[in-house]
Each structure stands twice: as C-alpha cells, then as structure tokens.
C-alpha positions in Angstrom: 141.7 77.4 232.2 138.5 78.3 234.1 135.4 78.1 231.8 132.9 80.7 230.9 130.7 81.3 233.9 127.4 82.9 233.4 126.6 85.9 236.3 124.1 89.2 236.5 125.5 92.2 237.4 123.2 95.4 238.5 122.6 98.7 236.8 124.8 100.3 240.0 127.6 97.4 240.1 128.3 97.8 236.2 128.2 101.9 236.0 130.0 101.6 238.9 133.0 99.6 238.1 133.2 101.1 234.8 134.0 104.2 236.6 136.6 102.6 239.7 138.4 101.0 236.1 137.8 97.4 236.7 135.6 97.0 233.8 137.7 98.6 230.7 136.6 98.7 227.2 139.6 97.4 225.2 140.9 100.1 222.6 140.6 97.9 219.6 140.8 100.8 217.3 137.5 100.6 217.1 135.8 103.9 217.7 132.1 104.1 219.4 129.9 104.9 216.6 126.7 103.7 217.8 124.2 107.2 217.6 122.0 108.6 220.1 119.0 106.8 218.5 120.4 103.3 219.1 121.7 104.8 222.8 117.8 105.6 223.0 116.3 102.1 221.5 118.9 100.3 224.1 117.5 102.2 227.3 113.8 101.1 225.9 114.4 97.8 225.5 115.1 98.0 229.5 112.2 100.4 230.5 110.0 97.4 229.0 111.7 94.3 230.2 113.1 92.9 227.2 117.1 91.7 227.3 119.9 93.8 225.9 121.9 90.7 224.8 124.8 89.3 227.2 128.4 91.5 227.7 131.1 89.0 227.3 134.2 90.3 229.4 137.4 88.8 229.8 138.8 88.8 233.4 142.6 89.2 233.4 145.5 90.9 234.6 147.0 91.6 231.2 147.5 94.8 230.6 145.6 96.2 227.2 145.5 99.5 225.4 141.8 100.8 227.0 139.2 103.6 226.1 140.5 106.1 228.8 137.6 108.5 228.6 134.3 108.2 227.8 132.7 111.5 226.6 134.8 113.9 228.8 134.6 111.7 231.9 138.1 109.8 232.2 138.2 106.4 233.7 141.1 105.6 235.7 143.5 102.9 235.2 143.0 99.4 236.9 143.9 99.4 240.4 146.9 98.2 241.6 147.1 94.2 241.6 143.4 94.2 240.9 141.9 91.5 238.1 140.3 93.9 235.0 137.5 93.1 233.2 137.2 93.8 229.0 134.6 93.6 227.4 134.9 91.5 224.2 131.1 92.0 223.1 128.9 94.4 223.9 131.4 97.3 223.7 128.8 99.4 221.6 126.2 98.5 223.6 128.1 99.2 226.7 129.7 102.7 226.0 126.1 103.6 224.8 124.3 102.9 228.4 127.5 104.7 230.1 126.8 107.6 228.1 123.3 107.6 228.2 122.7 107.2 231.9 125.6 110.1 232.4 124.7 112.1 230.0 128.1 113.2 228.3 129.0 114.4 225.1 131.0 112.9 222.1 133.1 114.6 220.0 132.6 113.3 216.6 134.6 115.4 213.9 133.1 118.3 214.2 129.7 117.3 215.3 129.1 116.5 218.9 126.2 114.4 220.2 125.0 115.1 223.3 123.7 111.7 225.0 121.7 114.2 228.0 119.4 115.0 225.4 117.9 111.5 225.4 114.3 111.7 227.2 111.4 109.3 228.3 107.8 110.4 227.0 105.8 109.8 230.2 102.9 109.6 227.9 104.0 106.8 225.8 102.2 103.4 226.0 104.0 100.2 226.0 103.6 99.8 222.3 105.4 103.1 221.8 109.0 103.9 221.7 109.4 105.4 225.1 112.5 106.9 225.0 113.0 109.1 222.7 115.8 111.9 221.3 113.0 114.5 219.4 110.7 116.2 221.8 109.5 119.1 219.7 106.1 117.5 219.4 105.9 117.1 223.0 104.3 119.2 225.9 106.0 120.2 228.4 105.8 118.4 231.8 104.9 115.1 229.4 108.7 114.1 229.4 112.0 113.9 231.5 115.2 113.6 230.5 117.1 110.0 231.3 119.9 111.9 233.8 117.0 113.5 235.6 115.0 109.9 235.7 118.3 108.7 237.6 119.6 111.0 239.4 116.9 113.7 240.2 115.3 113.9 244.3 111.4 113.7 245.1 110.9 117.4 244.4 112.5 116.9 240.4 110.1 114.1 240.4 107.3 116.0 242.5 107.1 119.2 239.7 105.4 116.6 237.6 101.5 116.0 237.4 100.7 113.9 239.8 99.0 111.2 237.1 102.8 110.8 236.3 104.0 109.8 239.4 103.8 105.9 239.4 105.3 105.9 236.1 108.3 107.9 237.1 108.7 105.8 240.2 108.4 102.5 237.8 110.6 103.5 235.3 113.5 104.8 237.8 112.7 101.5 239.8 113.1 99.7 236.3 116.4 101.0 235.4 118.3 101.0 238.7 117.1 97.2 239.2 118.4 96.3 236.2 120.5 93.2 236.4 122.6 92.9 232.7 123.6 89.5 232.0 127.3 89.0 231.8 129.6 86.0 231.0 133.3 86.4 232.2 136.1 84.3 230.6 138.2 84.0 233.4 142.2 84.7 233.0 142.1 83.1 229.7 145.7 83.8 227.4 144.8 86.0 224.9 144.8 84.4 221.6 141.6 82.1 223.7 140.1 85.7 224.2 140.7 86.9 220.7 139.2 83.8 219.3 136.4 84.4 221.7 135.8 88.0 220.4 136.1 87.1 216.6 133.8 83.9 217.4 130.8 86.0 218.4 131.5 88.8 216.4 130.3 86.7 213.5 127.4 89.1 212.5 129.6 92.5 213.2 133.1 93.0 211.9 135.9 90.9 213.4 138.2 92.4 214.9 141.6 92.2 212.6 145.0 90.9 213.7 146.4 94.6 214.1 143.6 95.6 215.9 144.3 92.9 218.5 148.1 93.6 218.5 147.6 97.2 219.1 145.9 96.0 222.3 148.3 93.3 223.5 151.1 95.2 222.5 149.9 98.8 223.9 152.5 99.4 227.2 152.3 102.6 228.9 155.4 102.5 231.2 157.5 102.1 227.7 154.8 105.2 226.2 154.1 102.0 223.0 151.6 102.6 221.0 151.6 100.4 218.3 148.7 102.2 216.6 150.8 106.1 216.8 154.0 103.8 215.8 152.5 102.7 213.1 151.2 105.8 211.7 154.6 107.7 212.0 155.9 105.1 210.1 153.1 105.7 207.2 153.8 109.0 207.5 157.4 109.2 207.0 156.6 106.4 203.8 153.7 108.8 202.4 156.7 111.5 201.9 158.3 109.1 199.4 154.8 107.2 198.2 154.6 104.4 200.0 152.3 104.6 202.6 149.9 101.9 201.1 151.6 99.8 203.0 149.4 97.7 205.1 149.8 96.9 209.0 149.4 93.3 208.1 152.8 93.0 206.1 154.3 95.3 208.9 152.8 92.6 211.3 154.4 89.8 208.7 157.9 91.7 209.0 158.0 91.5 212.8 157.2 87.9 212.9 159.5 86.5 210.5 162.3 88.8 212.0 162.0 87.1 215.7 160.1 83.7 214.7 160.4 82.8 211.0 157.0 82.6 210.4 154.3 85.1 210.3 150.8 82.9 210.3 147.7 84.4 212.0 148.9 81.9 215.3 152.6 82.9 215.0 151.9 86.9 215.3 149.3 86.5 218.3 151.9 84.5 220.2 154.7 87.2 219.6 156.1 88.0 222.9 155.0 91.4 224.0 158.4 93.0 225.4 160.5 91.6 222.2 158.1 92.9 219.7 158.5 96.4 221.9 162.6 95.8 221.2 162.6 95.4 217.8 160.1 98.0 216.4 162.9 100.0 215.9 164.8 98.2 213.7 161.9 96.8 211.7 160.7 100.2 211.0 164.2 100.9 210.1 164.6 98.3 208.0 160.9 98.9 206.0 162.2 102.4 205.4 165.6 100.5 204.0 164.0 97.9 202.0 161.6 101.2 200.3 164.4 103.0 199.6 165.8 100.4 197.9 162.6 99.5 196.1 162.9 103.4 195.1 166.4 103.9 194.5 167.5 100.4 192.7 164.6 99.6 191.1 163.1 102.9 190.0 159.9 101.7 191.8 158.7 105.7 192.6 155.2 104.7 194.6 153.9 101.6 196.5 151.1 101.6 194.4 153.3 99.5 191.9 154.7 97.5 193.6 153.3 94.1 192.4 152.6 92.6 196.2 152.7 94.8 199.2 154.0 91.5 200.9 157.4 91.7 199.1 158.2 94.5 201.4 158.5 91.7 204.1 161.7 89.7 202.6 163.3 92.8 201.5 162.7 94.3 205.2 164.1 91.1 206.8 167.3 91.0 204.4 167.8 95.2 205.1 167.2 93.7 209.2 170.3 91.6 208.8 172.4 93.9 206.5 172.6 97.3 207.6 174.3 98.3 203.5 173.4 98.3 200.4 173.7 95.0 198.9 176.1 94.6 196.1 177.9 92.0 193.7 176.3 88.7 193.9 173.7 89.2 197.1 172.4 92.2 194.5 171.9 89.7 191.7 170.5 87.6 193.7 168.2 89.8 195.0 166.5 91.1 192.2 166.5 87.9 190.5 164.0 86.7 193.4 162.2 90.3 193.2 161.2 89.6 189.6 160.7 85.9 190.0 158.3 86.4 193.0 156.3 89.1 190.9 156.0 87.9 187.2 155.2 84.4 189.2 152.4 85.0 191.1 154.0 83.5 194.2 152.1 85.8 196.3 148.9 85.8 195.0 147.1 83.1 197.2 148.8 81.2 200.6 150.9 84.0 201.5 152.4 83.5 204.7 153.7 79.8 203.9 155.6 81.3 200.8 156.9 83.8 202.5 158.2 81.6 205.3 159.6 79.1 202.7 161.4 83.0 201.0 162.7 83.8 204.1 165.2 80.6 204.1 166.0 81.9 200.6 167.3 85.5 201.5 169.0 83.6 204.8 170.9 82.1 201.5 171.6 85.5 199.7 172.7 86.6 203.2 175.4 84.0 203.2 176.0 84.5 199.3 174.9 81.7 198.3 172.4 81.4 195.2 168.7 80.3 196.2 167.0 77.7 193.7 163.1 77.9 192.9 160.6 75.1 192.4 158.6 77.4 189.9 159.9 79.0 186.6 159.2 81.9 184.3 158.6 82.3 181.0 160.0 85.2 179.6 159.6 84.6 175.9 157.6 87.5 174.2 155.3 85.4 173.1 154.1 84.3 176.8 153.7 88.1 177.1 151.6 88.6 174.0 149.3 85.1 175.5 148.8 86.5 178.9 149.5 90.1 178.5 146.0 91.4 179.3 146.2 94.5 181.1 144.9 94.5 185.0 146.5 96.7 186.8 145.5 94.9 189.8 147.4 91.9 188.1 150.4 91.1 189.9 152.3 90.1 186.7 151.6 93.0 185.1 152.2 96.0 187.6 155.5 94.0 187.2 155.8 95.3 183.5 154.7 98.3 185.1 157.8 98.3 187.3 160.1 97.9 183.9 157.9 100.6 182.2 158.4 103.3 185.5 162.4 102.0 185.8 162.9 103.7 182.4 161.8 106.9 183.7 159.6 107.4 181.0 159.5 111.0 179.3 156.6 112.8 177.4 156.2 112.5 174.0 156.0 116.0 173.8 158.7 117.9 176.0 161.0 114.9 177.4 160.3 115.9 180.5 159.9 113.3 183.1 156.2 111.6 183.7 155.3 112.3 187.2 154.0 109.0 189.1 152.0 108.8 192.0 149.7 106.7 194.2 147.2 109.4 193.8 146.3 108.4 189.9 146.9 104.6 190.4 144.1 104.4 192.4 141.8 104.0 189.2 142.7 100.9 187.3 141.5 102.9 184.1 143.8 105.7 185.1 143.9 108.2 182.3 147.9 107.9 182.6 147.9 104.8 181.5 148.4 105.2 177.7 146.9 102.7 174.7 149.7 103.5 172.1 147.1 102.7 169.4 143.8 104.2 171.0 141.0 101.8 171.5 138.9 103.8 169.5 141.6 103.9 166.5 141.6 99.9 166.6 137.8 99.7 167.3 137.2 101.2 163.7 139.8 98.5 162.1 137.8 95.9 163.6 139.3 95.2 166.7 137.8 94.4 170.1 139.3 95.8 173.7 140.5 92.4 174.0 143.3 93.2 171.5 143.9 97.0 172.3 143.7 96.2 176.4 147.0 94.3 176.6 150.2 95.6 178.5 152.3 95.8 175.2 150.6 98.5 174.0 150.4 100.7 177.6 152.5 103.1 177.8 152.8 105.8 181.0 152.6 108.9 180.2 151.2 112.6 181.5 147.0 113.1 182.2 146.5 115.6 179.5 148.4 114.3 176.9 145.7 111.5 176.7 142.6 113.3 176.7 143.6 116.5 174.4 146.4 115.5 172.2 145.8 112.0 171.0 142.1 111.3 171.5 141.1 108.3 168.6 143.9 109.5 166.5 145.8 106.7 164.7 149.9 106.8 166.1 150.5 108.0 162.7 148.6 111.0 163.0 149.3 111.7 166.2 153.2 110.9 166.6 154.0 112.8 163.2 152.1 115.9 165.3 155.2 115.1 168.2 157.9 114.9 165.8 157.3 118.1 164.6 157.1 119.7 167.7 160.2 117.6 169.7 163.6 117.1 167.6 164.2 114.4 170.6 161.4 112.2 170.2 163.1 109.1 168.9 165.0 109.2 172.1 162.6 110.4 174.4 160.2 107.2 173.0 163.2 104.5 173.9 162.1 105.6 177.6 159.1 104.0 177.2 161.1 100.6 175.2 159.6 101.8 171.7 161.7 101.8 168.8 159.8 104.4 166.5 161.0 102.9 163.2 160.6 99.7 161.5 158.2 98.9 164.4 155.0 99.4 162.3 153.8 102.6 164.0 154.3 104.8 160.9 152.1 102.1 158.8 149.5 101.7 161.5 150.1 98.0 161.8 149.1 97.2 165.3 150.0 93.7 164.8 153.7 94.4 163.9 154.1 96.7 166.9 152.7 94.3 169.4 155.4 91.7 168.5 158.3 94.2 168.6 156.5 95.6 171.7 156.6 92.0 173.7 160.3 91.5 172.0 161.4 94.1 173.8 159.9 93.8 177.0 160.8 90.2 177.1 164.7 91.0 176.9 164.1 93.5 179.7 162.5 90.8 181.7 165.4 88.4 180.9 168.2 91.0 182.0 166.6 90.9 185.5 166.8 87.1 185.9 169.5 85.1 186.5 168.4 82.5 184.1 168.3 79.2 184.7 167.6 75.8 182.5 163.9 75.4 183.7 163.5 78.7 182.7 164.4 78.3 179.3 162.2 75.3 179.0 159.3 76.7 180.4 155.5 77.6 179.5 154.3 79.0 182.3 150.5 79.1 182.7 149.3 82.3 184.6 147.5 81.5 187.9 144.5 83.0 187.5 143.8 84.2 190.9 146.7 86.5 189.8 143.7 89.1 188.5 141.9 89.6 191.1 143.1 92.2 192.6 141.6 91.4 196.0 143.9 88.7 196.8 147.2 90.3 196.2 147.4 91.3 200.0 147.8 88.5 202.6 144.4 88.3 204.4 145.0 88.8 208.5 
C-alpha cells in the first residue's frame, strides 16, 4: 500500500476535475448541510490568505455510490478505466466552494438557497468579513457578486469605480491562484479508507457502518441501492409495526447469513457481489422472522420487542427454513426467544453473543436441543425483586410481550387494546396502566418505588387512564366496570388478573403484587423448556439491562 502523499492542487485543477468526475464526493448518506454563511466564511478565509484545512481523498478504482449533482449541475460518472478520487474529509467544505464559485442553487425541503447570492464588499478592510450574503446595507457599485469576481471580462470589472480596480484584480488573482492542500491515500482497500475517514472525523460525526456499506455496496449496472433497499424493506415492516428496525441488525443479518459473524471487521469485508445475491433472501427472511414475531408470539409492534438484535437469529433460522417451524425446532425456538430476553444476553457485547446463538439455531435447525451457560429465574419472587418498571428494560418489555400475547381487552367494553409504536415511544406512556394508581398508594404511604413495578402494569386504552380511573382506589374504580360490563371477570384474565381473592376488592396492594408475580411467573415458566440450572437459580439482573441506550448493538 502506497502511503499518504501530501500535494496542492489549484483553484482551476480542483473545480475542474470535480466537473470531468475524477474527483467524486462519496454519497455517504450524508447530505450537504453546510449554509450559505459558512460557504461565505470559507471563500474569506481564501481572499485573506489563511488555509481552508487539508481535503483528504482516496484514489481508487472502486466503484462507490457518489453525489451525482451538485445544485442542478450533474457531474458525470468516472471515465472509463480512469483512477477516482473521494473525498473522505472536506466533503462540506468541498461541495461548499463548488457551489459557491458556480453559483447554483440547493433544494432544501422547501427552501432553496441560492449560493450566487454570495458577494464580496469591495469596501471591506482586512479586519472585516469580506464576503458576505446581506447587502442591504450596502451601496451599489461597493460590491460584486463571487460568480461575477470569477468569471466576469474587463468591462464587468471596468463598470466599477476606478478606486476599486486593484482590489478586484487582487481578489480575482487571489482566488484563481489558490492552491488547496490535498493528501491522497492512494488505492488503499476500503476498510484502510474507512478507518481513515472515521480517524479524522473525530470532531464531526463518524460516519456509521451502513453509511459506509451503502457506498461500497452501491452498484449501478445491478440498479443496488442499499440505501432505497433498505427503506422499501422499512416500509413494507411499518405496515405491520416494525419499522424500528435498525440497518445495523439488518447489516448483522447479512453477515451472519454468508460469514457467521457480524463484528464491525466482518461486515466491512463482506464481499460486494454476494451481499448483492443475497439481499433478497435476507429481506425475505426479516419479513419471515416478523411475521413470526407477530403471528406466534402475539408481538403486534417492534417497539416491544425486547432487543431489536433478536430479529437477527430468527432472520437466519427463517434463511435456512423456508416453513413455519413446528414440534420440537418450535420449542426450541421460543425457549431461546425467552431465555435471550428475560436474560439480558443482549444487553452489552452483542455481536459475540449472537455469533455464539447462531451455532445454537444451526442446532434447532438440525433438531437438536441447544444448552445455555446462563439461567433464569422464573420464581415470582425474582419478579417482585427486580420487577421495577423500565420500559427500556430488556427484561421487562419481555413481561410486556406476555402482557400484549394475551390480547388484552378493556376494562370497559372487551374490546381489544390497540398497540402501536406510536405510544411506546414515551416510556411514561399513558397506556401503560398502574392497577393501583400511584396517587391511590402515595396516600397509604407508599413511594413510586412500590407502585412503579411491572406486576402492577397493565395495558390498556389512553383515555381509560386519564378519565376513568384518575387516583381512584381499584375498589372504586373496578366496582364502576362491573356494573357497566357483565364480562369483566373474563375480560380482566386477558390481562393475567384474577379479580377475586386477589386483594383488589380490599385494597391490599401487597396481596395483589404476590398473586400478580404468581401468575406471571407460571406464564414465564410455560415458555421455557426448563432445565435443572434453572430451577436452582437466583439470577441477579445485569444492570446495564436499564439503560435503554445499550439494548441496540453499537455499529
């Protein structure tokens, strides 16, 4: 590999081979956001000497996805057999001189800027910001725009006072005689270029594994985008609430389908035309594994689900099995669903566990039974210990699961609770129920710590919280349900509550907690095939289980 080697290139060599294609700004997904005000600042710091910083570029033949147009004015592909150079810093700067110096317009939303309306105040000392994007206070004849600077004759230039001619001379002289300071990286692979970028990006934000396999991946003889392919496949997931899926754990899926292993070093050295090949399928098999999610295990949004990252075993198994699994790879199945989620497996070191889980559904694949070097507690006491309620907790959007596979019904019609992403968004979501309201147990004495606790949440409607129960003890308020549905008793076993001889009609809090973790401990137990360490266990809750920023592998 050739090293770094340090050149200048001049204001007419870089506009210039930005416009033949050989210098391409790499479509990172990154759009130009820079305003006209920086664009402005940039082109003073040139009119008075100082340096711009140094473009890094990386010379190559690889073929990225690239910024085709800039502002209206389309840059054409890299000649045929010709090295291209991207620019892996100084994209913003970059875009921003092209635009300014050409004076095009960008489209942003519904605003547009236009970069010709960026103008030098011939009256401006040294000290002063020269180049500016506000002329109102201005005379006329005291200012030029930047496109005329470059590009106008001697009789543009001539129309001005003569006390203004030097300047206009110096300053067109200054900008045409720029030389910008460049370092190529010469036919370096591109993980070495990546690591480059994200090296000297320290200060801006690094560029994130997706971004970098949109480019590498991006193939226009095949018409890939993995960027468009990736947002039809949201799209058809957000018509059945999933599309919180994240492109890392999509990223995840494709590795461990072709390599085993999906690590940061593993995804970058994918090989460009298999990844291509097997989109398909993955996305077919993401779409399988969700509507098994949905259909098996009730799970109605993505939003529950207690890792995102589970997606990625259950997409592999659904890659190797085109039908619904049944008998023992079905037990076996949701024994690890429920193990990997009231565990905490994926709550830190991601990647390695799931390389370790993909061995384990290769087992369930060839029906045979997986073992597990951790165990779960699923004694109701354990629950009542660690059942404080997160709902960024991996352990307990698992109870969450159990709660939604119930299909739980309103307390006051029966008719089904509608779940969506939408109100799970808010961890205090108003649809998530305290059977006996805070403010009930706050006048007996007790704190949030006791009321906040996952055996006394139930799901139900929005405005069933805020109008019909309020601070009203479960007395109160569920004899004003019985008389109004004849079904209740039945329509309150969908949310695992026994109304009677639970302590609800005696407003004994203590006495429903227990029956409440009771319960939910035998659903726990009829989704585990339970084995001897599991019996003996006292599982202690890893703790970065509650934060709810490290449920999500971190690309």
């Amino acid at each position: 590999m050739h090293l770094p080697e340090p050149k200048n290139l001049p204001y007419k060599t870089l506009l210039a081979d930005i416009e033949k294609g050989l210098i391409k700004i790499p479509q990172f997904q990154r759009d130009y956001v820079w305003s006209k005000e920086r664009a402005a600042g940039l082109i003073d710091s040139i009119l008075k000497g100082y340096p711009i910083g140094t473009f890094i570029t990386w010379k190559t033949k690889e073929t990225l996805r690239v910024v085709k147009d800039l502002g209206g004015v389309v840059l054409p592909p890299v000649p045929e057999g010709d090295f291209a150079e991207y620019v892996l810093d100084g994209q913003q700067r970059m875009t921003s001189l092209f635009c300014a110096l050409k004076g095009v317009q960008i489209k942003r939303g519904k605003k547009t800027d236009d970069f010709a309306e960026i103008f030098v105040d011939l009256n401006a000392s040294e000290h002063d910001q020269i180049v500016v994007i506000d002329t109102a206070d201005l005379e006329q004849g005291t200012y030029i725009s930047l496109t005329n600077l470059i590009n106008a004759g001697l009789t543009v230039l001539a129309s001005f006072d003569a006390k203004y001619h030097a300047k206009l001379e110096e300053y067109k002289q200054t900008l045409q005689g720029y030389n910008f300071s460049l370092i190529e990286v010469k036919e370096a692979p591109l993980d070495v270029a990546t690591e480059i970028f994200t090296r000297i990006n320290v200060g801006g934000k690094p560029l994130s594994l997706f971004e970098i396999m949109v480019a590498k991946t991006f193939d226009a003889t095949e018409e890939f985008d993995l960027s468009e392919k990736f947002e039809a496949l949201v799209n058809r997931l957000r018509e059945v609430g999933y599309d919180t899926i994240s492109d890392a754990t999509v990223l995840q899926i494709i590795a461990l389908v072709i390599g085993k292993e999906c690590k940061r070093q593993n995804i970058l050295r994918l090989d460009k035309k298999r990844f291509i090949e097997e989109w398909p399928k993955v996305a077919s098999a993401i779409e399988s594994a969700v509507d098994y999610f949905r259909g098996y295990y009730r799970i109605p949004v993505s939003k529950l689900l207690p890792y995102n990252s589970l997606l990625a075993p259950f997409a592999y198994f659904f890659y190797h099995h085109n039908d619904k699994p049944l008998n023992n790879k079905q037990i076996c199945l949701e024994d690890f669903f429920w193990r990997v989620s009231l565990g905490g497996r994926y709550s830190s070191s991601v990647e390695g566990k799931l390389a370790q889980d993909i061995k384990r559904i290769d087992q369930i694949l060839g029906d045979s039974k997986p073992s597990y070097d951790w165990a779960i507690d699923t004694s109701a006491q354990f629950i009542k210990d660690n059942g404080w309620f997160n709902a960024g907790r991996s352990y307990i959007k698992a109870i969450l699961c159990i709660m939604a596979y119930q299909q739980p019904k309103s307390f006051i019609d029966g008719s089904i609770v509608h779940i969506s992403n939408d109100w799970l968004k808010q961890a205090n979501s108003r649809n998530y129920h305290h059977y006996f309201p805070r403010a009930f147990l706050r006048k007996q004495g007790l704190g949030d710590e006791h009321s906040n606790h996952i055996g006394n949440i139930t799901i139900v409607d929005d405005f069933l919280n805020k109008r019909k129960i309020g601070a009203q003890s479960p007395f109160v308020y569920m004899s004003q349900f019985a008389d109004q549905n004849c079904d209740l008793e039945t329509h309150m076993k969908t949310h695992l509550i026994e109304l009677n001889e639970w302590g609800i009609w005696e407003d004994n809090y203590d006495a429903f907690l227990t029956k409440r973790c009771e319960k939910l401990s035998e659903e726990i137990k009829k989704r585990l095939v339970l084995r001897e360490q599991d019996r003996n266990s006292h599982q202690s809750i890893n703790i970065e289980d509650i934060d709810e920023l490290a449920l999500e592998a971190d690309l």
